[in-house]
N, C-alpha and C positions, 0 to 999 in steps of 0.2 A: 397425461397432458390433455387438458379440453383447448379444443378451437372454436372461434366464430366469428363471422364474417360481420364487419362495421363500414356501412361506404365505401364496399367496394375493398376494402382493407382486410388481410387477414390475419387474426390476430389469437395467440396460445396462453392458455395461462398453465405454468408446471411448479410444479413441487420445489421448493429449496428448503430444504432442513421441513422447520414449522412454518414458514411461510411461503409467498409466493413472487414468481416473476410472470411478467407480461412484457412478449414478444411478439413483434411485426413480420410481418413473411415479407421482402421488398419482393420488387416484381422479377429480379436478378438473382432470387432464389437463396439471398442471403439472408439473416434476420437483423432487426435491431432489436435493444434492450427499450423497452420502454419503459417500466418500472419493474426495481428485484427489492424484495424483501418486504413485501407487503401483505398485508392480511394477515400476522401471525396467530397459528391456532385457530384459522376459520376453515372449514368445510369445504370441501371442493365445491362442491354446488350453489354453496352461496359465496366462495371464493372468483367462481363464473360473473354472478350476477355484478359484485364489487367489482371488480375488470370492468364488465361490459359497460359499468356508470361513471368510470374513471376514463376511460377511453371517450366517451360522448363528448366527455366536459376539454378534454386535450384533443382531441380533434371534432371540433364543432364544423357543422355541418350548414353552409349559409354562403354569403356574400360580405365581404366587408368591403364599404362604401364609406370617405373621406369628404366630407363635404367642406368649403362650401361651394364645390365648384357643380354648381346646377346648371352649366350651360352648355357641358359637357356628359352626356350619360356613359355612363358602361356601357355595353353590347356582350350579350352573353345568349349568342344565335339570335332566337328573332325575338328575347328579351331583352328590354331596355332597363335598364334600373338608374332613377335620377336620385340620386344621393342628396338628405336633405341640408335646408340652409345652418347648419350649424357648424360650431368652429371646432369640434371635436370626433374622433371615428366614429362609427357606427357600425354595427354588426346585422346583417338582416338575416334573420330566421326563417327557414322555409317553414317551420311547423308553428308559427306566430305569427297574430297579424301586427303588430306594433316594430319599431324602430327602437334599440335600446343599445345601449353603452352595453359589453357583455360585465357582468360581473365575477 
């Protein structure tokens, strides 16, 4: 079983049969299932990697911002985030500079 830490998150990828599962550590020392039976017939090492890109895209790491309410900002400590004027969510990326619907 490999572990690796995602945002603070700790997360195992183990063996089932030919494939694999990915497991959450909560902070209550119980696990959750995040996905079982994936990657069948892949390599543990590049088993790691597939987890670690699956995990990114299921817990994204950012702000989501509902606009159109611009008269109102977030507060997230002494970050203000004004969510822009459009009539649909938006996702804000800490490691982008753009404003985009996620896909």
């Amino acid at each position: 079983m490999d572990t690796f830490i995602y945002n603070d998150m700790t997360f195992s990828v183990a063996a089932s049969g030919t494939a694999w599962d990915i497991l959450r550590q909560l902070p209550n020392d119980s696990t959750a299932v995040v996905g079982t039976g994936l990657f069948p017939g892949v390599a543990a090492s590049d088993a790691t990697a597939r987890a670690l890109a699956l995990v990114k895209s299921i817990y994204p790491v950012g702000v989501r911002s509902v606009g159109p309410d611009v008269s109102h900002p977030m507060r997230i400590g002494n970050l203000r985030i004004v969510g822009p004027d459009v009539t649909h969510p938006n996702f804000i990326y800490w490691d982008k500079d753009s404003v985009s619907c996620p896909k």
